[in-house]
N, C-alpha and C positions, 0 to 999 in steps of 0.2 A: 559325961552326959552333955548333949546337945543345950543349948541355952532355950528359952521360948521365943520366938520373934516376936517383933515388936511392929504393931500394927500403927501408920501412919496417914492423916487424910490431905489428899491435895488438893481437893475441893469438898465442897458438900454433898455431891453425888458418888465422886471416884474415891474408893478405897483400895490402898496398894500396901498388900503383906509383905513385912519386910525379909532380907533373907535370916538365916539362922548362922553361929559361930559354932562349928562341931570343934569340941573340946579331944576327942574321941580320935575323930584327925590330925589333932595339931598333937598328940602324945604319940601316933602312929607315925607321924613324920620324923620326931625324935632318935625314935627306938632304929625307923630303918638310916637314918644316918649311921649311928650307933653302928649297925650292921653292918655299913660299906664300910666305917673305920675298919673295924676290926678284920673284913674278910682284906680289907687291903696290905693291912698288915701282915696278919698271917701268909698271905702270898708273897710280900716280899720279906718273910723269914724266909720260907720254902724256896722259893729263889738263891738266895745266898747258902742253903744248905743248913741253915738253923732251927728249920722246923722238927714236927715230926716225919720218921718215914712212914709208909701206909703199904705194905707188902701186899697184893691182891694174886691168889692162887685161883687159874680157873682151868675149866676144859679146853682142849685145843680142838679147833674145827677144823684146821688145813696143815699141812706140813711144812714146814718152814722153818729158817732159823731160828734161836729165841733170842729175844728182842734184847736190841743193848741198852737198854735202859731198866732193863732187870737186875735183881740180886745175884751174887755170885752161884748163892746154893741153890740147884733147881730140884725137884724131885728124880729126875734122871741124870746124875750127873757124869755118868759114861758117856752121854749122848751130847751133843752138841745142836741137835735138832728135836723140833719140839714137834711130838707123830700125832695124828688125829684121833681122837677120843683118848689124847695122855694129857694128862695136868702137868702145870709150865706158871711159872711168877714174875710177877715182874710189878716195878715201883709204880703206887698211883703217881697219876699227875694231879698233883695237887696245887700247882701253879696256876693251870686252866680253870681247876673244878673254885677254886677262891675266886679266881675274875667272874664267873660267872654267878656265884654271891653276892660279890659288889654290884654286878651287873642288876643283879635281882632284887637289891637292895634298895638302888639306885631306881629302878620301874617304882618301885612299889609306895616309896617317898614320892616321885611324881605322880601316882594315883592320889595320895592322903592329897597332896595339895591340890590339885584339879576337885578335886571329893571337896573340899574347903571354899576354893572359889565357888566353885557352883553353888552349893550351898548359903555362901553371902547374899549371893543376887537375890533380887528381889522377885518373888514369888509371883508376882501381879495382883490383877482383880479378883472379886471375891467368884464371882465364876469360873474362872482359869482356876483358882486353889481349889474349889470343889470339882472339877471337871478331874483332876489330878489325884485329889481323894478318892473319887471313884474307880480311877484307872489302878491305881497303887492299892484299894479291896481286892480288884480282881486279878490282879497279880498275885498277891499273897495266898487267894486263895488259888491260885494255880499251883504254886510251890509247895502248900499244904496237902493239895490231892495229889499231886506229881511226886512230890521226893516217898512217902510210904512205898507205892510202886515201885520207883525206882531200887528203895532200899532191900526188896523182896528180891529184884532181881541180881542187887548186889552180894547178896546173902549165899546165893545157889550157884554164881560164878565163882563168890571168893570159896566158897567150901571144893568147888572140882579145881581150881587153883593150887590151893594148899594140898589135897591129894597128888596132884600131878605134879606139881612144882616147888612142893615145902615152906615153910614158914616166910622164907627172906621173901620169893617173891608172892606171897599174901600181903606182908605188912607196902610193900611198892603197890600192890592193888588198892590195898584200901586210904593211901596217902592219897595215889591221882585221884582214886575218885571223891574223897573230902575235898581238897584243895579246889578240883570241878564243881562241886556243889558250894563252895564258898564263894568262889567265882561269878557261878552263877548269881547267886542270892544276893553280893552286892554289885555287880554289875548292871542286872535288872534293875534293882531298885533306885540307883543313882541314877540310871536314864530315864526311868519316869520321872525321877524329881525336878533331873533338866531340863526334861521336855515342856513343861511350864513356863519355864522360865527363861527358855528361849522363845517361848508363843510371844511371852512377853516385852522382854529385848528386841523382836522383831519392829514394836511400833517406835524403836527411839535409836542410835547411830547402829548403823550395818556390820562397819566393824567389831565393834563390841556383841551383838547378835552372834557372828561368823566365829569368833574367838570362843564366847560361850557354846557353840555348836559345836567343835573342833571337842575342845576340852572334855567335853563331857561324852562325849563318841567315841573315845581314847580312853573313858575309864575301865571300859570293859575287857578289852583289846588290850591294853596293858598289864589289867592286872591279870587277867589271865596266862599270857606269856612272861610275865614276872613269876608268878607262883610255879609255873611247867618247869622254868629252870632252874629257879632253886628249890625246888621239890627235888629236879632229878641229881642236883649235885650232893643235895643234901643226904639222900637214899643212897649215892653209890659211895660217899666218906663214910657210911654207916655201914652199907654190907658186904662191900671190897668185889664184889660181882656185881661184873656187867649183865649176865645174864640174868637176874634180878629186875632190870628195870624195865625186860618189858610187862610188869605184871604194871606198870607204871601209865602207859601208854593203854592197857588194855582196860584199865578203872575208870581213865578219862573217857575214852572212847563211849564205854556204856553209859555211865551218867548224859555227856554229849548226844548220843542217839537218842534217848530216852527225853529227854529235857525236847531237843527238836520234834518228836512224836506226838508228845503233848502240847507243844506250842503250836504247832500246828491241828491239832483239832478243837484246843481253843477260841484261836485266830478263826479259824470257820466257823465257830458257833459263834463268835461275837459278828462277825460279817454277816449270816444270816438273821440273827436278828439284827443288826441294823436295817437291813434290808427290809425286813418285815416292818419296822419302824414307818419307815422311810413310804414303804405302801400303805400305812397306816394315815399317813400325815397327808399322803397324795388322796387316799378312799375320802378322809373327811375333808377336803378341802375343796372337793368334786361335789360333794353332798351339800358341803355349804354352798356353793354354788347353785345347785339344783333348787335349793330352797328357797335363795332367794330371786332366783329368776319366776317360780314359782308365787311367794307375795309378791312381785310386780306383776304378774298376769291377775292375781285376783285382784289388786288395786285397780288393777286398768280398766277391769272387768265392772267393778262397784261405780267407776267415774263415767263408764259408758252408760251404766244405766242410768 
């Protein structure tokens, strides 16, 4: 769990909330080293020929040779050539599908630590923290009326999915599209959290501002292409079919549509009422106007008589 920040005064007017140590992070940086070890290893067993083999048996789409980096025994082994709608085997590559573990391992260690720095910084004034409380309600309440919807339509995909396409690719449906809503949920929320605290950083060195802007613009970007790929290596070592993964692509995609759908006609409903704000602030400040141009005609009026 996150620790409490600790609130500090620099003066007797300015009060500056300090940042927070996420505990949460620095365990999540741990574990994805942990991960690059191991995928690094495992890949250079599989390299040297010590690993496991991973036999993946699929449909063939084209006519062609079968690939020399298959097993001896094919399901056709009169044939030498592997015919269009015939099943054909061949070794995964599991050299690739381990680099890009590391690789995934490797992002997502770099998000906990960015998630960490920002986090440290100092939150600012007592205004900027509540301006950021507000924004981080309405987010949350975004995601709470957003993900139910979402989840109804994820419901009535993954059911003609699994009719049409079978179990393996359901369970790559419903990975992309968790992994997309986890994405979503901390990426959102760490940019609201930065965006304070670069409001803040802004009044003190550029660089330091610029660095926290970078960092924290990259966690979302990150982790989401961190989780896409080892999502999808992780699904094809598990179901040995490539066909399989586009149910993988097609989870993200709906949560993605859907997530944008609703950010944008929240984004117009907050723009409109600001707007309406905004004419609000202008109507009374016209009116105060009129009033008091108003007691100076009747002052001027009582002095003439």
């Amino acid at each position: 769990e996150d620790e409490a920040g600790a609130v500090r005064s620099l003066d007797e007017e300015v009060v500056i909330t300090e940042g927070v140590f996420s505990w949460t992070a620095a365990w999540c940086m741990m574990i994805w080293i942990l991960c690059a070890i191991s995928s690094v290893v495992l890949g250079l067993l599989t390299f040297q020929g010590a690993g496991f083999e991973r036999i993946s048996e699929e449909i063939s789409f084209v006519r062609a040779r079968n690939p020399p980096y298959g097993p001896v025994e094919q399901p056709n082994m009169e044939l030498k050539m592997r015919d269009v709608n015939m099943p054909f085997r061949y070794l995964l590559p599991q050299v690739p599908l381990f680099f890009c573990l590391a690789s995934a391992s490797v992002g997502l260690f770099t998000v906990s630590y960015f998630v960490n720095f920002m986090l440290l910084e100092d939150q600012g004034h007592k205004k900027v923290v509540d301006i950021c409380k507000l924004i981080s309600k309405g987010v949350v309440v975004y995601l709470e009326r957003t993900t139910p919807v979402i989840c109804i339509f994820l419901f009535l995909a993954g059911w003609y999915v699994f009719v049409t396409a079978g179990w393996g690719t359901l369970s790559c449906f419903i990975a992309g599209a968790a992994l997309n809503l986890i994405s979503a949920r901390i990426g959102v929320g760490m940019t609201v959290q930065g965006t304070g605290r670069l409001a803040h950083a802004m009044g003190g060195v550029l660089p330091h501002a610029v660095q926290i802007g970078i960092r924290t613009g990259s966690i979302g970007g990150l982790l989401a292409t961190s989780l896409a790929i080892g999502g999808m290596a992780i699904m094809w070592l598990w179901l040995l079919d490539t066909n399989n993964l586009s149910g993988f692509g097609s989870g993200a995609s709906i949560v993605s549509f859907y997530l944008r759908v609703g950010g944008g006609i929240f984004a117009k409903g907050a723009e409109i009422g600001s707007n309406l704000v905004c004419e609000m602030d202008d109507h009374k400040a016209a009116e105060e106007r009129r009033v008091f141009e108003l007691q100076q005609r009747i002052m001027d009026l009582e002095q003439a008589r």
